[in-house]
VEXNU-14467 format. One record per residue (C-alpha): x, y, z. Coordinates in steps of 0.02 Angstrom, whole numbers, padded with zeros to 5 digits, always signed. Layout:
! VEXNU-14467
XYZ/...
! end
This chain:
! VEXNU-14467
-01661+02231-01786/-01601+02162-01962/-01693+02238-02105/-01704+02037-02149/-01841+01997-02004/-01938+02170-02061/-01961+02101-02233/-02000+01921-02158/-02128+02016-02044/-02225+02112-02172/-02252+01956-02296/-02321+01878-02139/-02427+02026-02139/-02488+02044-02296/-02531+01826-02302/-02657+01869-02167/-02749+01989-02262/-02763+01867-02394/-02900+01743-02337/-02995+01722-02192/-03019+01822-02033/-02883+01881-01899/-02889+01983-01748/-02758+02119-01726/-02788+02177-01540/-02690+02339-01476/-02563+02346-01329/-02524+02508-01272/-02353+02444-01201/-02204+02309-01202/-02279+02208-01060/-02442+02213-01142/-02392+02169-01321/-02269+02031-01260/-02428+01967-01181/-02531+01949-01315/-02412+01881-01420/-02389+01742-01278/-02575+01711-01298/-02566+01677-01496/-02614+01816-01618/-02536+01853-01767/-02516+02033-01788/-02513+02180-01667/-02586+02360-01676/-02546+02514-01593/-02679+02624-01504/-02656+02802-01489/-02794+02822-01369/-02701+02692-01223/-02528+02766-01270/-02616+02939-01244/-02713+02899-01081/-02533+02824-01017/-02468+02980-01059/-02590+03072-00970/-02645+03148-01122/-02804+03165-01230/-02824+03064-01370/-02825+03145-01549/-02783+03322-01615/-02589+03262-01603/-02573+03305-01428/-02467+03158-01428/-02308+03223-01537/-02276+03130-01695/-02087+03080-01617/-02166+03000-01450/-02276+02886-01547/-02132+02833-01681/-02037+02804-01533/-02170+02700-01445/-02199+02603-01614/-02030+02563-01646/-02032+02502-01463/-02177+02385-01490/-02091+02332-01637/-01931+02282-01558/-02040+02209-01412/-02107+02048-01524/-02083+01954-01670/-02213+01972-01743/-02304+02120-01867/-02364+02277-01793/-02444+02407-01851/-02452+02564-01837/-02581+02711-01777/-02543+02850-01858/-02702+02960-01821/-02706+03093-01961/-02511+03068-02016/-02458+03237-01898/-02494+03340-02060/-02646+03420-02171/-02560+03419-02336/-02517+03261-02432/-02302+03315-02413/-02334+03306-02233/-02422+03144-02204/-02276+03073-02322/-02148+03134-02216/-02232+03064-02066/-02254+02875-02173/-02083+02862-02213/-02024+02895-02043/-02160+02774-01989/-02088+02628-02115/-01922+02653-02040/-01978+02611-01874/-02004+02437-01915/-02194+02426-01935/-02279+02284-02038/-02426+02409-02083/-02491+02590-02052/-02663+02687-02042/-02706+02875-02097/-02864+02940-02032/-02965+03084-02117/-02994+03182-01979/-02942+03377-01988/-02940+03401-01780/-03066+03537-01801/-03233+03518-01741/-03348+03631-01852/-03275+03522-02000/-03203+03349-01931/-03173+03292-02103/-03059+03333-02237/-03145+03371-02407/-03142+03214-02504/-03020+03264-02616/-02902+03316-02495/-02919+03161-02408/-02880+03056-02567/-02713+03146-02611/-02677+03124-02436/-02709+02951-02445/-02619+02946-02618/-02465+03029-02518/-02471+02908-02412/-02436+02764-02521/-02339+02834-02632/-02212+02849-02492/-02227+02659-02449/-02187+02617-02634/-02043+02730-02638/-01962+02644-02463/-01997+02495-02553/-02045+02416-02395/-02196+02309-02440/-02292+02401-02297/-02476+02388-02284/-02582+02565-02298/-02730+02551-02193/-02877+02718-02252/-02987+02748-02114/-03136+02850-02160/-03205+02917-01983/-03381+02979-02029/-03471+02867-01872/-03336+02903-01759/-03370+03120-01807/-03563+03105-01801/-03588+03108-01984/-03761+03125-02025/-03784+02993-02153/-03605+02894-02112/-03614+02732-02194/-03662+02835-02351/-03530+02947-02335/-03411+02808-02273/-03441+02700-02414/-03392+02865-02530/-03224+02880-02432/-03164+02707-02431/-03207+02678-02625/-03092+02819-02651/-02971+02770-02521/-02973+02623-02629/-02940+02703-02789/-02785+02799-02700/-02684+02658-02666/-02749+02600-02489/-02727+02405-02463/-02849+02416-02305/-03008+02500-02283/-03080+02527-02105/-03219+02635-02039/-03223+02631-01864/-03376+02647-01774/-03516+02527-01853/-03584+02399-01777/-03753+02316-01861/-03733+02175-01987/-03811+02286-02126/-03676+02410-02114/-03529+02302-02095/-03586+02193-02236/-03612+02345-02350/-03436+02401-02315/-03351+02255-02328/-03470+02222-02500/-03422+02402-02576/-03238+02391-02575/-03209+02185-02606/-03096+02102-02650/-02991+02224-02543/-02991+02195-02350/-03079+02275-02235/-03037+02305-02029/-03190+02330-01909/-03164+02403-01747/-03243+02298-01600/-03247+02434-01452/-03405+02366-01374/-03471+02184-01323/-03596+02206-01454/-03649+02014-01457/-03556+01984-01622/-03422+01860-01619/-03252+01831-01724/-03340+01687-01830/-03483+01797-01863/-03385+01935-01935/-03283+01811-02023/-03456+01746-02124/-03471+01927-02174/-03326+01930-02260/-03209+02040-02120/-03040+02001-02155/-02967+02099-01997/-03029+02139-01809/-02951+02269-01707/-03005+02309-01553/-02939+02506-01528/-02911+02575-01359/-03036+02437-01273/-02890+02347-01172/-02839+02481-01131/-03006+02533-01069/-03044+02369-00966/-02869+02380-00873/-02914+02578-00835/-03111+02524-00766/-03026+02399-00648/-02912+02541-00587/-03050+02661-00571/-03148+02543-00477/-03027+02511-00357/-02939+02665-00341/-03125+02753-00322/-03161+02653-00185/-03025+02677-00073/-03047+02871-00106/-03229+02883-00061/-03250+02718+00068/-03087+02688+00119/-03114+02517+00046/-03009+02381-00027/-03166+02283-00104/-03079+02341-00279/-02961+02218-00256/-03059+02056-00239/-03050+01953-00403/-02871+02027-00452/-02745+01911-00541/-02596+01861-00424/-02441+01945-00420/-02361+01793-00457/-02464+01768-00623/-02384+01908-00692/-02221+01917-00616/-02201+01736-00660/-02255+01765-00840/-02132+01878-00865/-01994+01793-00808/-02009+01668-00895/-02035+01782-01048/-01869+01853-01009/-01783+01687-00995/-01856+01643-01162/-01798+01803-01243/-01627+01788-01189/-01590+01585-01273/
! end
């Protein structure tokens, strides 16, 4: 892919998180992410939890190898034209080298933007010490810079998502430091009342901020846009809904010898037909 449409891709990118709000929802394959790009969105966003579970794999603590997700990201990328980016979990490292090593070889995959969580792996202390976590962080851009690239750092502080005892607190700590390190995004996955996503997004404006939508918690896009969210990802969710329907219906021929699971299903020729034409369009 010409380094020409990567450039053209990540000043798309960075526009969006200028103004307004945008949702960035996660494929966790080519079909999927050619999908959603036939259905209008802007921007793309990997999920290491559906690439995992496709895998047959856990999510988190790396048990995914750094070179299977660049590969899978570099996929996506080469699957649409439009920006994708990139879940990095924890960068594949503790120290700051590390996580560098791992952003550079992220940039090069194509990628309009990455994340870096600040997650250790280890449950007794989930969290790296903040200061850790900021040179990390710092690492992490510093690498963009150097590539030149124009990428977008995402810091993810994941205090909720650890059981943090006081995590918007603590949250709020990170991602003003994150901040401070060089991070163009903040994100703290896991709240979900007004009061908490409005302090987050208040404590670290004018930069943007990415809330994580796992749940049908009642809020909308629009009402996340009047507090000031510039970005909505939705994590391993799609993922999640295409896995219950196969649960459901694989469950029931197991126990009932039933094919109930199948009622409601989208045709065969829905898809199929989607995809052809996709293909046709792809090749002129």
């Amino acid at each position: 892919m010409p380094h020409a449409d990567f450039a053209r891709r990540r000043a798309a990118f960075r526009k969006l998180h200028e103004s307004g709000c945008f949702v960035i929802p996660n494929p966790w394959d080519v079909g999927t992410a050619r999908y959603l790009r036939h259905l209008g969105f802007p921007a793309l966003a990997s999920t290491s939890a559906g690439l995992a579970f496709s895998l047959g794999l856990p999510d988190g603590e790396w048990a995914v190898p750094r070179e299977v997700v660049l590969r899978h990201v570099r996929e996506l990328a080469g699957a649409v034209d439009l920006p994708v980016n990139a879940d990095c979990e924890s960068g594949y490292a503790h120290e700051p080298e590390g996580v560098a090593e791992s952003v550079r070889l992220c940039v090069d995959t194509g990628v309009a933007g990455l994340s870096i969580e600040d997650t250790t792996g280890d449950r007794t202390h989930p969290l790296y010490e903040l200061p850790v976590a900021v040179e990390r962080i710092r690492a992490a851009r510093a690498a963009i810079d150097d590539s030149g690239s124009g990428v977008l750092l995402t810091g993810r502080a994941e205090c909720y998502l650890t059981g943090h005892p006081d995590p918007l607190r603590e949250a709020l700590r990170r991602l003003e430091a994150y901040a401070q390190a060089g991070a163009h995004v903040l994100y703290a996955p896991g709240p979900t009342s007004r009061e908490d996503i409005r302090a987050i997004v208040s404590a670290v404006h004018p930069l943007p901020v990415n809330v994580l939508v796992s749940a049908d918690t009642g809020l909308r896009v629009a009402d996340l846009a009047e507090m000031g969210v510039r970005r909505i990802s939705v994590g391993s969710s799609l993922a999640r809904a295409a896995w219950t329907g196969f649960l459901a219906a694989a469950k029931l021929i197991a126990s009932e010898g039933s094919f109930a699971g199948f009622a409601g299903m989208t045709p065969y020729s829905e898809i199929n037909g989607f995809f052809q034409q996709d293909t046709r369009a792809r090749q002129h």
